[in-house]
PASEBA-1860 file (N, C-alpha, C; in nm, 3 decimals):
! residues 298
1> XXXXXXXX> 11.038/-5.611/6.950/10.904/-5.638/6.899/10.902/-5.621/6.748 ~ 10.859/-5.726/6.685/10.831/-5.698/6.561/10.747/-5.665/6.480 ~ 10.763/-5.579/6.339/10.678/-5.513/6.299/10.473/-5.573/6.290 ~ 10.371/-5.448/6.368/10.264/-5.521/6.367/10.191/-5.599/6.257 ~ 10.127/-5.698/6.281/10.040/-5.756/6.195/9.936/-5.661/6.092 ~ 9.909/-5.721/5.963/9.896/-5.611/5.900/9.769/-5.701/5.826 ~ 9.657/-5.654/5.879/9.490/-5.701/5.901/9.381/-5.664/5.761 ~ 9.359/-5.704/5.654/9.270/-5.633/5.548/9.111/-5.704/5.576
9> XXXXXXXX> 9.012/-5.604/5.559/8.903/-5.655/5.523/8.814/-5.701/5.440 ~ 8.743/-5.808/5.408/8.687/-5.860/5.288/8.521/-5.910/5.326 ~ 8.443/-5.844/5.191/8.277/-5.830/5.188/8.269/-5.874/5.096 ~ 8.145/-5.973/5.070/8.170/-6.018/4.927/7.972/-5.994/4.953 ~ 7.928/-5.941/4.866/7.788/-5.893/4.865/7.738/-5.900/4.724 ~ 7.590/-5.971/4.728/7.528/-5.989/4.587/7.467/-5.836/4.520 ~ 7.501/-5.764/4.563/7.462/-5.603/4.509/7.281/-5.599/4.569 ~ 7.241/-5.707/4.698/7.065/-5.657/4.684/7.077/-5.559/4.843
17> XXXXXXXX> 7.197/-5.570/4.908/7.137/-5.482/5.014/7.232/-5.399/5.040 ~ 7.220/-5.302/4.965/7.322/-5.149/4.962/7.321/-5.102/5.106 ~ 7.217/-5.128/5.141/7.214/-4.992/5.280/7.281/-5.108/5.395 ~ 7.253/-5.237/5.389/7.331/-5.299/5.499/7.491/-5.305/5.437 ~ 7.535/-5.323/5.342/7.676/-5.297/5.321/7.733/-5.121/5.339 ~ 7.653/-5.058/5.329/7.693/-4.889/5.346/7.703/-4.895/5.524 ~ 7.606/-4.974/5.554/7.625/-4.922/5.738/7.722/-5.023/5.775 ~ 7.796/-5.154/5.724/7.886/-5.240/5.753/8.015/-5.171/5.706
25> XXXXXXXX> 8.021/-5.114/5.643/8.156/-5.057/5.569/8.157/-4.902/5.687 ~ 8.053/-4.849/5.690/8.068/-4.746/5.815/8.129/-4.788/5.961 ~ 8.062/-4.927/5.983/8.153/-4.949/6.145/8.271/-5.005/6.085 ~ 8.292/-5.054/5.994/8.477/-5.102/5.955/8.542/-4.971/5.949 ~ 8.521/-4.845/5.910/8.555/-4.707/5.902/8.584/-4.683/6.047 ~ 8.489/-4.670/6.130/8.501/-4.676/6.306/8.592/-4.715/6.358 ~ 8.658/-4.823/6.337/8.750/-4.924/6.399/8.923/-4.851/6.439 ~ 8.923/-4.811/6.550/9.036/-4.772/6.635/9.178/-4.783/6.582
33> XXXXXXXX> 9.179/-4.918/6.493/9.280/-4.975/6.428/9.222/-4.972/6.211 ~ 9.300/-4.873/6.147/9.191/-4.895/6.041/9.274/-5.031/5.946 ~ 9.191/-5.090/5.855/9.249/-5.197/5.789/9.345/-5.170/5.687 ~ 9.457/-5.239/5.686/9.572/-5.217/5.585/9.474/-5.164/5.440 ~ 9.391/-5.283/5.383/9.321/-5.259/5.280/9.170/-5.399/5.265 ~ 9.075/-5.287/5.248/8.935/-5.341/5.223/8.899/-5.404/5.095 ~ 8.843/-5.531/5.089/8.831/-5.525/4.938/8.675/-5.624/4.902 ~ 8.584/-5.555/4.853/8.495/-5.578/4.860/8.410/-5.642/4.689
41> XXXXXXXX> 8.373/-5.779/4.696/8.305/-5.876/4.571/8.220/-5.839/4.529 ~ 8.171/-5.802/4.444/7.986/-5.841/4.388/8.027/-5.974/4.322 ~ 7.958/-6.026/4.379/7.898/-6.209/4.331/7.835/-6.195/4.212 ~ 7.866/-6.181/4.130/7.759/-6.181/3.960/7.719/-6.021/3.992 ~ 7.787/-5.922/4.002/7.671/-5.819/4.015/7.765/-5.708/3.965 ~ 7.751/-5.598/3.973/7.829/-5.461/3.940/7.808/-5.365/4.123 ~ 7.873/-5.283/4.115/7.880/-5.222/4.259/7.934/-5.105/4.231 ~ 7.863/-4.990/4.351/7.927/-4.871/4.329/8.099/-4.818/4.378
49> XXXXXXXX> 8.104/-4.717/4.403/8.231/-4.747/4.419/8.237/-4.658/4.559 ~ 8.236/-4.759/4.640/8.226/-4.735/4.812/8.331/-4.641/4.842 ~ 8.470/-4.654/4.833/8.550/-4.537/4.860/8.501/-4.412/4.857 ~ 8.477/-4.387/4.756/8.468/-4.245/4.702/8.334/-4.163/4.812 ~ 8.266/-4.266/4.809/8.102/-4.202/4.868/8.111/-4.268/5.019 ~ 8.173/-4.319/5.065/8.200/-4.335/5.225/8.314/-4.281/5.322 ~ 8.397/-4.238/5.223/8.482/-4.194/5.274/8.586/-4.304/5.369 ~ 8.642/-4.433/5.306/8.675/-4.550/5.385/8.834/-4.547/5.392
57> XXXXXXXX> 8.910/-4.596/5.505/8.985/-4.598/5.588/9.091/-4.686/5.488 ~ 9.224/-4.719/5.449/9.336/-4.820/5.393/9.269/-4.779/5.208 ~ 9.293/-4.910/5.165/9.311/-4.896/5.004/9.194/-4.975/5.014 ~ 9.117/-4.953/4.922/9.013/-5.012/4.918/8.972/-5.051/4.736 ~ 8.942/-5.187/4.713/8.899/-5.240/4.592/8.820/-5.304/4.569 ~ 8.766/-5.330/4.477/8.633/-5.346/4.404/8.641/-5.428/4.280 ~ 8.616/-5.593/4.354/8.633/-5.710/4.239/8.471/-5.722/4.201 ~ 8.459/-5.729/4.090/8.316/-5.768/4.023/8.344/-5.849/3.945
65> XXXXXXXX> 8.234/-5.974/3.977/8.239/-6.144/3.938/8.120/-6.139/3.787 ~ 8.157/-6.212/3.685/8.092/-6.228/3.643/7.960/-6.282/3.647 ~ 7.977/-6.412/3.726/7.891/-6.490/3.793/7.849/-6.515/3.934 ~ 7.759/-6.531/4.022/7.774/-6.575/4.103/7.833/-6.720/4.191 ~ 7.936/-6.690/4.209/8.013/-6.812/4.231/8.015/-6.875/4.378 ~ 7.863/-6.825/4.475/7.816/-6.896/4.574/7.923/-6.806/4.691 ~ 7.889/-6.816/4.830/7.973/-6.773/4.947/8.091/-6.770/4.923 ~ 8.109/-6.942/4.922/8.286/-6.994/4.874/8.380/-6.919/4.799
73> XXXXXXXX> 8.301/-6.936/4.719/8.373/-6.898/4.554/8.399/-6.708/4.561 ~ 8.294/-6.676/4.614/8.319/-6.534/4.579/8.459/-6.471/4.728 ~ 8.434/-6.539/4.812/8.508/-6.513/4.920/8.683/-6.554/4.888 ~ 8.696/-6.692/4.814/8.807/-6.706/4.722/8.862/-6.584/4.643 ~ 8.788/-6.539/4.569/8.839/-6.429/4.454/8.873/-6.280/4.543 ~ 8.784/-6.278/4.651/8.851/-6.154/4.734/9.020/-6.216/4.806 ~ 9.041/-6.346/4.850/9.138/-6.392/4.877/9.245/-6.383/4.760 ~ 9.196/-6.387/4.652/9.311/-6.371/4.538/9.375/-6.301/4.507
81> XXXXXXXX> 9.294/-6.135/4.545/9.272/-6.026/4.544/9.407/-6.005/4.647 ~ 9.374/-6.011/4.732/9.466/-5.939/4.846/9.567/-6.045/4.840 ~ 9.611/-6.118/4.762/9.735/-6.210/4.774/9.821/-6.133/4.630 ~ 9.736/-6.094/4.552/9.830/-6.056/4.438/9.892/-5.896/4.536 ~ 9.817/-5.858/4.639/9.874/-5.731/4.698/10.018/-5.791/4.763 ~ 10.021/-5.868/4.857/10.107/-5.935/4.894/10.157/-5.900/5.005 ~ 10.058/-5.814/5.035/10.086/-5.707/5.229/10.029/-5.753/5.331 ~ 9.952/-5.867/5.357/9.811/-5.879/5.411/9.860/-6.003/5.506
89> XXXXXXXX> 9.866/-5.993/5.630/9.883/-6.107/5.732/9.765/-6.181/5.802 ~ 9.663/-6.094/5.783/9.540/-6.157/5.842/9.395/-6.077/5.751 ~ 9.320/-6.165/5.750/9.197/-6.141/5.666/9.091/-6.159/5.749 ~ 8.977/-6.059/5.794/8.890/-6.040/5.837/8.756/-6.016/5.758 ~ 8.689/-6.155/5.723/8.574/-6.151/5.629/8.432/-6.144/5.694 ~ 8.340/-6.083/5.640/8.233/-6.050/5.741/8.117/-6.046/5.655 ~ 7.978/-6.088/5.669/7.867/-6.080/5.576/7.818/-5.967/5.580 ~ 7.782/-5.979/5.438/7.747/-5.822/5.376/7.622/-5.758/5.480
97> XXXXXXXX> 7.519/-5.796/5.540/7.428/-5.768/5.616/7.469/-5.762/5.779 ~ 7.630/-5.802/5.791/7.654/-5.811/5.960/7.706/-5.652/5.988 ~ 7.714/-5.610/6.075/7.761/-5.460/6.117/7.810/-5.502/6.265 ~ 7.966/-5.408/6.285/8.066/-5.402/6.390/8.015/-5.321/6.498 ~ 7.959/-5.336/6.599/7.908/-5.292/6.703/8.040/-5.164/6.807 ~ 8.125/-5.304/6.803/8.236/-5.239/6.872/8.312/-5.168/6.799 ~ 8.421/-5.083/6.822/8.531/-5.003/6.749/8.684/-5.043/6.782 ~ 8.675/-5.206/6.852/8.788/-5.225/6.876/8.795/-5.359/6.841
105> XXXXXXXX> 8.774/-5.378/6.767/8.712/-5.543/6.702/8.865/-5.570/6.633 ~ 8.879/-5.480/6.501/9.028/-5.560/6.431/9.152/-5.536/6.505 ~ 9.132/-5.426/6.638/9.264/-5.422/6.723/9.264/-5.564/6.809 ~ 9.197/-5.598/6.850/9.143/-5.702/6.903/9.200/-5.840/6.825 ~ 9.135/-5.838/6.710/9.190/-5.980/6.604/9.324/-5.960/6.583 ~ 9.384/-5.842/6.579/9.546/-5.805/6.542/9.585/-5.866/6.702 ~ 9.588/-5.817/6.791/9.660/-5.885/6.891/9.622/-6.014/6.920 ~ 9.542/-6.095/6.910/9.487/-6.247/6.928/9.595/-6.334/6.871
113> XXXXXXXX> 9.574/-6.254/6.707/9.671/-6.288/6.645/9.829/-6.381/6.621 ~ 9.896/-6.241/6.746/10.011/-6.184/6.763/10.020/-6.270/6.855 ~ 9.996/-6.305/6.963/9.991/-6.328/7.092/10.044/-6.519/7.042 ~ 9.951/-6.590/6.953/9.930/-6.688/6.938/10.000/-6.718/6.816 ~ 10.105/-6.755/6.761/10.177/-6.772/6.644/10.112/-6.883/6.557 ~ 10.022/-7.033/6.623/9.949/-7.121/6.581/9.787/-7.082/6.558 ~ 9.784/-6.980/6.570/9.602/-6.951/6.545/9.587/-6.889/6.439 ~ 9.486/-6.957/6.376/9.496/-6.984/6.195/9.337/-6.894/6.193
121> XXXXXXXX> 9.240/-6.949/6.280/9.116/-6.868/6.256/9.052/-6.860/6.424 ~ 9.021/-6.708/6.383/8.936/-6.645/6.465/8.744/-6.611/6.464 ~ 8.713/-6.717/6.574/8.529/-6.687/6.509/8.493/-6.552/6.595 ~ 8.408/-6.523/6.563/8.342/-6.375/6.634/8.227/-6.454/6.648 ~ 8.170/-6.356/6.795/8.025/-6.430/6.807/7.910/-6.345/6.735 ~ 7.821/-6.401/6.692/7.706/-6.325/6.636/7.585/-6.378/6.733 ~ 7.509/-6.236/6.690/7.414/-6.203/6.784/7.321/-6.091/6.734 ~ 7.171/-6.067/6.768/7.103/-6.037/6.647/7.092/-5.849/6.749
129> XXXXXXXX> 6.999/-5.760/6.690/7.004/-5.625/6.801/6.935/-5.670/6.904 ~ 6.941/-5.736/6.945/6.866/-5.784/7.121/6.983/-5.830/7.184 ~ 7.066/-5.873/7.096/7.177/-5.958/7.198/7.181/-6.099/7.205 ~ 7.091/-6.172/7.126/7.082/-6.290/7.111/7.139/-6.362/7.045 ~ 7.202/-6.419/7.052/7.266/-6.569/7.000/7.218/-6.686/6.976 ~ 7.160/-6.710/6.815/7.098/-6.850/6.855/7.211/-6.950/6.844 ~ 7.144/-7.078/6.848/7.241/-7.168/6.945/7.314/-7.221/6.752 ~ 7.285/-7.248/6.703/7.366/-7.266/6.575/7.437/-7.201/6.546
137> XXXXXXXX> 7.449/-7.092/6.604/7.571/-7.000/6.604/7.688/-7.009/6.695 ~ 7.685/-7.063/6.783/7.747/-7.129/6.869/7.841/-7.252/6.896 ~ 7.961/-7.248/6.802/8.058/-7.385/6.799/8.075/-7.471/6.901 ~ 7.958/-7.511/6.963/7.987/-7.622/6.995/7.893/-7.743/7.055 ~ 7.881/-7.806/7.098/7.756/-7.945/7.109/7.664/-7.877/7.189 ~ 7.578/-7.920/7.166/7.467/-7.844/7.293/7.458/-7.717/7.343 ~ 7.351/-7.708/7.438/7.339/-7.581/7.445/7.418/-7.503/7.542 ~ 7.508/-7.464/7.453/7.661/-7.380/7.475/7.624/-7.235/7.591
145> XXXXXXXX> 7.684/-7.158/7.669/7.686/-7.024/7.678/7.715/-6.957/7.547 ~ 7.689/-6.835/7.472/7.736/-6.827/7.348/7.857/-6.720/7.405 ~ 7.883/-6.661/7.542/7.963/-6.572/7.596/8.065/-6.677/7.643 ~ 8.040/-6.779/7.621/8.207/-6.851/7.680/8.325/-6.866/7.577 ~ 8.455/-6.876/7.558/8.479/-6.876/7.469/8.594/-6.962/7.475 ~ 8.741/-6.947/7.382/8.797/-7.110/7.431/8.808/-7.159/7.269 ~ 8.945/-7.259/7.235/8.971/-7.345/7.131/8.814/-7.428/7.107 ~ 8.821/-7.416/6.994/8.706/-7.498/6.907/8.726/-7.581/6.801
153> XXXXXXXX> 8.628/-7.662/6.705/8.656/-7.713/6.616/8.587/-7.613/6.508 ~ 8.536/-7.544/6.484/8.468/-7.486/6.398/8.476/-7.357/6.398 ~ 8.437/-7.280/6.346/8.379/-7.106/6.379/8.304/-7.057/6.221 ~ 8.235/-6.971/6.278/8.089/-6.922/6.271/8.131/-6.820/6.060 ~ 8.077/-6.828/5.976/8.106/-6.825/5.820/8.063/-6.614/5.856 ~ 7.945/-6.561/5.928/7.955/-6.477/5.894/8.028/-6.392/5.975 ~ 8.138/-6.384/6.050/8.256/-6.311/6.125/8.336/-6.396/6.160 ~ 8.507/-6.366/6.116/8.616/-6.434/6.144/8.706/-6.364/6.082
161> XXXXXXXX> 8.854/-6.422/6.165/8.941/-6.402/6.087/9.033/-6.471/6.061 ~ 9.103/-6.492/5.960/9.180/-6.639/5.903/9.338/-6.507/5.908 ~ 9.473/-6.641/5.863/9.639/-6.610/5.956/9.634/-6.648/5.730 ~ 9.622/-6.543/5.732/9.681/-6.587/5.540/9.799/-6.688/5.541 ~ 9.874/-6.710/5.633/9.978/-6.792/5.619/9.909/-6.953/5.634 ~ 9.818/-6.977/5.707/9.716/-7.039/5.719/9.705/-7.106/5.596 ~ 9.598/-7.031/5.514/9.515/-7.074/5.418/9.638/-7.110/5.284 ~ 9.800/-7.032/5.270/9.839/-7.027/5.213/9.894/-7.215/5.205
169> XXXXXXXX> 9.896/-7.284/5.313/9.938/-7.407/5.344/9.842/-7.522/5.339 ~ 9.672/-7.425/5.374/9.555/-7.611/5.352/9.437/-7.557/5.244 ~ 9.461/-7.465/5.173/9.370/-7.383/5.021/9.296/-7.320/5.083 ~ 9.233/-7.265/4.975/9.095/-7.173/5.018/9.001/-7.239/5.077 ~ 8.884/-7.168/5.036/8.750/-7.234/5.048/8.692/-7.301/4.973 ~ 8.637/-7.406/4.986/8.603/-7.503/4.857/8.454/-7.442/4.807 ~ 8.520/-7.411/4.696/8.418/-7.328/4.612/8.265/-7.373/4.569 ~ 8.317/-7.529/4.535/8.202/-7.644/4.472/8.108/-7.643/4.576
177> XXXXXXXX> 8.143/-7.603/4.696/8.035/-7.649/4.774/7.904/-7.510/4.744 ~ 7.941/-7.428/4.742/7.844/-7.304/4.671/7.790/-7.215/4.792 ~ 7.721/-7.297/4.896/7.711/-7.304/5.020/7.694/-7.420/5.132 ~ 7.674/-7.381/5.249/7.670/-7.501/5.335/7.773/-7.598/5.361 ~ 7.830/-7.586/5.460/7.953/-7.674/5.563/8.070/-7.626/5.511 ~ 8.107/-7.501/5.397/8.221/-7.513/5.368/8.334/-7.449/5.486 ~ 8.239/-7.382/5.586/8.316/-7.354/5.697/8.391/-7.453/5.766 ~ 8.337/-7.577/5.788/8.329/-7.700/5.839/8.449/-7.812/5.807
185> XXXXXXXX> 8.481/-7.791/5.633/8.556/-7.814/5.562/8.698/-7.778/5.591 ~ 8.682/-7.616/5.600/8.784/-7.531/5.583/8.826/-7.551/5.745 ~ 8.779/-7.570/5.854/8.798/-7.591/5.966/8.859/-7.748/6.031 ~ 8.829/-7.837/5.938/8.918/-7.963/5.953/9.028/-7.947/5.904 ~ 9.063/-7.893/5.815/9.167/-7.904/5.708/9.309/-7.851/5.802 ~ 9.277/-7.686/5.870/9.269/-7.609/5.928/9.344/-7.655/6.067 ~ 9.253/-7.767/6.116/9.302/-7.834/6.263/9.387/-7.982/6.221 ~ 9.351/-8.039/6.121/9.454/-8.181/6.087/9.620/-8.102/6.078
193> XXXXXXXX> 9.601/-7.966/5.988/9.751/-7.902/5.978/9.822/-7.835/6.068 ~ 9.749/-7.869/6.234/9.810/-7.811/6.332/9.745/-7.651/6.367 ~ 9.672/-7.627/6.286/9.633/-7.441/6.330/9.531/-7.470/6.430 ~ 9.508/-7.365/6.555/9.429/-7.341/6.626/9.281/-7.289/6.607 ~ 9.197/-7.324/6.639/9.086/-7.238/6.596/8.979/-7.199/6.742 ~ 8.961/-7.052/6.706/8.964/-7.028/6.829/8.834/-6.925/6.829 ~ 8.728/-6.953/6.970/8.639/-6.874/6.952/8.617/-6.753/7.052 ~ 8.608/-6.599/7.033/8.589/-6.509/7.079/8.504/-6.456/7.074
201> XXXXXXXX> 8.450/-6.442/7.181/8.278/-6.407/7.202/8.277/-6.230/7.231 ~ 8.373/-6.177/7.247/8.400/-6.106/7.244/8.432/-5.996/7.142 ~ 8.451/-6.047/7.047/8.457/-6.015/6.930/8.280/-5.986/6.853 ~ 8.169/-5.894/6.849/8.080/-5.906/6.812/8.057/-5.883/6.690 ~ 7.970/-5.933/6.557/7.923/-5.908/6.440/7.748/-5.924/6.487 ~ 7.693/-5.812/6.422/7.516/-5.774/6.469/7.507/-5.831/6.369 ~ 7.393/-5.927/6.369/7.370/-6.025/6.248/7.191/-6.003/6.239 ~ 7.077/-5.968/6.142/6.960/-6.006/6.145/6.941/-6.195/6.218
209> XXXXXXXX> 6.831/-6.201/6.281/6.806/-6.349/6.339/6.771/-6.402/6.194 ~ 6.829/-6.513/6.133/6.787/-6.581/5.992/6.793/-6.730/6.054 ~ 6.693/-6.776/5.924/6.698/-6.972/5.922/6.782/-6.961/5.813 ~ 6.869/-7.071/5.792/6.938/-7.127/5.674/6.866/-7.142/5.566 ~ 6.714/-7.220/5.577/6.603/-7.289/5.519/6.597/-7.176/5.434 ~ 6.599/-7.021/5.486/6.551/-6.939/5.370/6.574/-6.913/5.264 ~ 6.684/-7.013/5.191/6.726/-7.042/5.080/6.611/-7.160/4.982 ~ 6.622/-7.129/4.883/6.539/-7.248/4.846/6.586/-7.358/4.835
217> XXXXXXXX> 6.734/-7.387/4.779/6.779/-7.478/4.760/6.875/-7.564/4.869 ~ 6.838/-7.523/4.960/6.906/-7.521/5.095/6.891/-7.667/5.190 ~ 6.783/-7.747/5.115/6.801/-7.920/5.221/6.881/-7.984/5.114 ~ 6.888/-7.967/4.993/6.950/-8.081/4.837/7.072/-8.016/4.898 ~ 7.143/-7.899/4.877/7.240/-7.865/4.903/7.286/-7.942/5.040 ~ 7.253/-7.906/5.142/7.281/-7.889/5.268/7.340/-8.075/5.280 ~ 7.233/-8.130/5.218/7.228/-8.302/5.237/7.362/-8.317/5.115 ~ 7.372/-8.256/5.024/7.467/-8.333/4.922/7.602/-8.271/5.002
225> XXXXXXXX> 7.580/-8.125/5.068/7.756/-8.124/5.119/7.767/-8.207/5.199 ~ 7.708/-8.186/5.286/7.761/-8.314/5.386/7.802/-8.410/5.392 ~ 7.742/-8.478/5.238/7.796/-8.640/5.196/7.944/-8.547/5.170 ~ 7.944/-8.474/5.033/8.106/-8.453/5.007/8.183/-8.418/5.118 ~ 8.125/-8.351/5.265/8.213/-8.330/5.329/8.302/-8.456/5.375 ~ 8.213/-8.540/5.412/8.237/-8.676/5.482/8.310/-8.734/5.362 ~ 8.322/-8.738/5.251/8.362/-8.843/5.170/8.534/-8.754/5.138 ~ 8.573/-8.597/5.140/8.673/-8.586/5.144/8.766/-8.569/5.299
233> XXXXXXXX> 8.715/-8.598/5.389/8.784/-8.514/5.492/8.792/-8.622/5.659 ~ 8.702/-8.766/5.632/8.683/-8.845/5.700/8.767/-8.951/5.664 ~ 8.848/-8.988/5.771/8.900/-9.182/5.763/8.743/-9.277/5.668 ~ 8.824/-9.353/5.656/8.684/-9.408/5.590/8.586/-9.498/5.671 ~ 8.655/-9.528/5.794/8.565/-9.579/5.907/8.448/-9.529/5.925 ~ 8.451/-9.342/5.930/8.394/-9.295/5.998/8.305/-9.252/5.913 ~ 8.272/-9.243/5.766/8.203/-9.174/5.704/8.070/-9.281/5.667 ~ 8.116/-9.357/5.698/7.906/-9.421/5.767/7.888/-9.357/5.848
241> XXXXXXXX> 7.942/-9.371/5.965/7.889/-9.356/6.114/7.852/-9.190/6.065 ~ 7.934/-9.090/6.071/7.903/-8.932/6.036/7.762/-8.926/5.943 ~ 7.758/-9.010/5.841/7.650/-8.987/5.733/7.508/-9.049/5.809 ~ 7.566/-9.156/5.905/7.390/-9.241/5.939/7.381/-9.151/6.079 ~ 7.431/-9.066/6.140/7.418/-8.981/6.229/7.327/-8.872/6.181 ~ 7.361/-8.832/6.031/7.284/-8.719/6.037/7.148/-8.756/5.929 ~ 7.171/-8.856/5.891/7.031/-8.929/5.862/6.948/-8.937/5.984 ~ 6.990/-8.958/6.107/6.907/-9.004/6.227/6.846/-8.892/6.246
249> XXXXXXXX> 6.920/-8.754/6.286/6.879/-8.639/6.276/6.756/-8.573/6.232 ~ 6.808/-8.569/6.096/6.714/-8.536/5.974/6.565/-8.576/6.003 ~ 6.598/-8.681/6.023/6.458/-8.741/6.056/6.388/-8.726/6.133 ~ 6.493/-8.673/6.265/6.388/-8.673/6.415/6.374/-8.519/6.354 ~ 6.430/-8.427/6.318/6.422/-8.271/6.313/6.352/-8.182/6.212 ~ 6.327/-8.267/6.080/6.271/-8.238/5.987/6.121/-8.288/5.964 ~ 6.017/-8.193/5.987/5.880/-8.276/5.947/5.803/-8.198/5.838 ~ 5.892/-8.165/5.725/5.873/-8.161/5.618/5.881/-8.216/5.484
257> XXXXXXXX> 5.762/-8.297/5.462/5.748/-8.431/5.355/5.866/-8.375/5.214 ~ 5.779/-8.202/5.201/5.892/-8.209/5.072/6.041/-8.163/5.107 ~ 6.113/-8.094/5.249/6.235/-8.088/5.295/6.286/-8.252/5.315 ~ 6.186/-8.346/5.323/6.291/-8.444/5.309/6.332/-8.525/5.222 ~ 6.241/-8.506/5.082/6.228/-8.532/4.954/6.358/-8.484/4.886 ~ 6.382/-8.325/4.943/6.474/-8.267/4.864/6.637/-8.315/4.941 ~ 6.642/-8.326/5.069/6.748/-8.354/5.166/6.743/-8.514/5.093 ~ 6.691/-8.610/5.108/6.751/-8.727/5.020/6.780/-8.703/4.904
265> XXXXXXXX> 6.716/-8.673/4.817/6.776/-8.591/4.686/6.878/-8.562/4.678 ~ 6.924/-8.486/4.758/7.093/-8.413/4.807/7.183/-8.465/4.851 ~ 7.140/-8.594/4.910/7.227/-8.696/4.986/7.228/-8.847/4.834 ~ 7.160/-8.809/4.794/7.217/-8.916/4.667/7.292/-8.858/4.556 ~ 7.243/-8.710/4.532/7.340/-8.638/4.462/7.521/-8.631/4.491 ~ 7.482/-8.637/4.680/7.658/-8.631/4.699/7.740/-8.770/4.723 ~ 7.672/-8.879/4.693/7.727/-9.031/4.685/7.717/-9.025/4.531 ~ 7.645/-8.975/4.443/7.700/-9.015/4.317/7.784/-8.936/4.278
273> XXXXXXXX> 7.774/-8.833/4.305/7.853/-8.690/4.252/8.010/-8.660/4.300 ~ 8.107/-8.684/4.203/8.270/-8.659/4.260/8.264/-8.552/4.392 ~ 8.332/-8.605/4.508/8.308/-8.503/4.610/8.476/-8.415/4.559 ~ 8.561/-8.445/4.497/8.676/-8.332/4.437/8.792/-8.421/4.514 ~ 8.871/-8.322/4.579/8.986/-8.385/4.641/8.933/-8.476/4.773 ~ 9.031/-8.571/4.789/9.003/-8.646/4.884/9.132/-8.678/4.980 ~ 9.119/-8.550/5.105/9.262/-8.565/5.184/9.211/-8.531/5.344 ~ 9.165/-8.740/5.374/9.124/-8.761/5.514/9.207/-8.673/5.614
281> XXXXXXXX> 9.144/-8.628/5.728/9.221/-8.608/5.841/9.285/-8.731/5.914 ~ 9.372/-8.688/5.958/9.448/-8.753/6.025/9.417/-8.862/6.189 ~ 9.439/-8.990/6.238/9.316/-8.994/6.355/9.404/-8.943/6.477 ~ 9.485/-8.857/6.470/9.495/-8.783/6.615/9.458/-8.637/6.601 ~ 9.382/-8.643/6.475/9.312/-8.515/6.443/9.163/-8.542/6.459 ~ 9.145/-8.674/6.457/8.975/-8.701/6.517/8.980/-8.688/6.699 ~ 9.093/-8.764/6.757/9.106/-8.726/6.881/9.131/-8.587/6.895 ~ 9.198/-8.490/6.873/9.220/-8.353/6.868/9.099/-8.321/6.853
289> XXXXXXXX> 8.966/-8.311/6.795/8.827/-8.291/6.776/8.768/-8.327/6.878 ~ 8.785/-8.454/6.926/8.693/-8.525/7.018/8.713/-8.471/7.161 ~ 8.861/-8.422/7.172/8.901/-8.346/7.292/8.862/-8.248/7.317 ~ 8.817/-8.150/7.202/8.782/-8.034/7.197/8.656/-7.982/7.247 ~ 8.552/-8.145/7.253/8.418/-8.139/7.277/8.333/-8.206/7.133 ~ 8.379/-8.225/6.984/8.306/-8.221/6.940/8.336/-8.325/6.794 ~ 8.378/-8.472/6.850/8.396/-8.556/6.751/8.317/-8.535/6.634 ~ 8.394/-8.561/6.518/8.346/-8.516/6.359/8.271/-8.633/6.306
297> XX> 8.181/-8.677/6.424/8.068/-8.786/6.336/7.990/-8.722/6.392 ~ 7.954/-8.612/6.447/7.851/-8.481/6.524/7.848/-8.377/6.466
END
C-alpha cells in the first residue's frame, strides 16, 4: 500500500462573516483525519490570524488579496498557494458560511480518492439546518433525490474536492468569469480530459438556504457567462442550440421586467465580449454527458 493521500483545506472569505468562518474552521479542526495544511483568502480584505486564536489542526496560511478577484479568482490564488507547498494531493474547498456537520468528511474524500485513480472531483451534498436540499443543488436534470449519488457532469461550487493532479493538466478556475457557471466550466474541461466527477451525498456541507439573485449583479453576469461558457467549451453546432435553450428558459422562469433587461444585457455583453480561450469539448465528450443524464445544451 502506498503512502496515504495527503488532503489540504482551502476558504477563501470576503472578511464580512467572521463568526461563520470561526465555526467552519472549528468543524475542519473536528475532522478524524486532520488536513495536511489549511489555507485560507481574504478576497480584497485583511484577516485575523485564525491559527493562533482557534487553535487549528496541519499548517495553516493566510493569503490576503489585494482586490477582490470574485469566487474564481480568489479560489485560484489559494490553489497557487498550496502548489508552491508542493505536498498537497487533494484540495478540499468549502464556502466561507458552509460548516462540516460530520467528523469524517476528509477521511471520507481521502479514501474516495484512493479507491478511484480517475476521480478528479468530488461534490458534497449541501443542505440547509433542516436537512434540506434545494433542487439547484442537486447535479442533475430534474427533480433528483438529493441522497442518491453516482458519476455526474457537474458538482456543487460550495463543497468539493478536486485530485491537484487534475487541475494541474485542464487549469484552474476561470477567473474572468468572477462568478456564475465557473463550476460548469471547470467540470467540462474536467470530463473532455477523461477525469471522473463524482457525487457524494454523503459527504455533508450545512449551507444557509440562499437565491443566487441575492447578488445584484447576478442576471448580466449569469446571462454573459453562459454565452462565454458556450462560446469556449461547445462544438460549434451546439452553441445555438445551448444559448436558444436558455433563452427559452429565461423567459418561461423569469417575470422580472428589469431581471430581464439586465439578463439580455449580459447575454449581449458575452457575444460581444472575448469569451478568452477557446478549447471545445470533444463529441464523445458530449455523448459522455448525455450518458450521464445531462447533455450540455441543458
Amino acid at each position: 500500500m502506498g503512502e496515504a493521500l495527503r488532503v489540504a483545506v482551502a476558504v477563501v472569505t470576503m472578511g464580512n462573516r467572521p463568526q461563520e468562518v470561526d465555526a467552519l474552521l472549528e468543524s475542519v479542526a473536528k475532522q478524524d483525519v486532520a488536513p495536511a495544511r489549511i489555507v485560507i483568502v481574504g478576497n480584497g480584505c485583511r484577516l485575523p490570524e485564525f491559527a493562533e486564536r482557534l487553535s487549528l489542526p496541519g499548517e495553516v496560511t493566510v493569503v490576503e488579496l489585494e482586490e477582490n478577484l470574485g469566487c474564481p479568482g480568489g479560489r485560484n490564488a489559494g490553489l497557487a498557494r498550496l502548489r508552491e507547498f508542493g505536498d498537497v494531493d487533494v484540495v478540499v474547498e468549502l464556502d466561507d458560511d458552509g460548516l462540516l456537520v460530520d467528523a469524517d468528511v476528509l477521511r471520507r474524500v481521502r479514501e474516495l480518492f484512493t479507491a478511484d485513480g480517475q476521480l478528479g472531483v468530488v461534490g458534497f451534498r449541501i443542505a440547509d439546518e433542516h436537512g434540506e436540499t434545494q433542487q439547484r443543488h442537486v447535479p442533475r436534470v430534474g427533480a433528483s433525490d438529493p441522497l442518491r449519488g453516482g458519476y455526474v457532469t457537474g458538482f456543487l461550487g460550495g463543497g468539493h474536492g478536486f485530485r491537484m493532479a487534475m487541475l494541474d493538466e485542464i487549469g484552474d478556475w476561470p477567473a474572468r468569469f468572477f462568478f456564475a457557471h465557473e463550476e460548469t466550466d471547470l467540470a467540462w474541461r474536467a470530463a473532455d480530459a477523461g477525469w471522473r466527477i463524482l457525487y457524494a451525498p454523503e459527504l455533508l456541507l450545512q449551507h444557509p438556504k440562499t437565491s443566487p439573485a441575492r447578488h445584484a449583479v447576478y442576471y448580466r453576469v449569469n446571462a454573459r457567462n453562459r454565452v462565454w461558457l458556450a462560446r469556449r467549451r461547445l462544438p460549434l453546432a451546439l452553441i445555438p442550440v445551448h444559448l436558444g435553450v436558455w433563452v427559452l428558459l429565461t423567459l418561461v422562469r423569469n417575470r422580472s421586467a428589469a431581471g430581464l433587461r439586465a439578463w439580455f444585457g449580459g447575454f449581449a455583453e458575452g457575444i460581444r465580449e472575448s469569451a478568452g480561450e477557446r478549447r471545445p469539448m470533444r463529441w464523445r465528450t458530449v455523448w459522455r454527458l448525455t450518458r450521464l443524464g445531462r447533455p450540455p445544451v441543458i
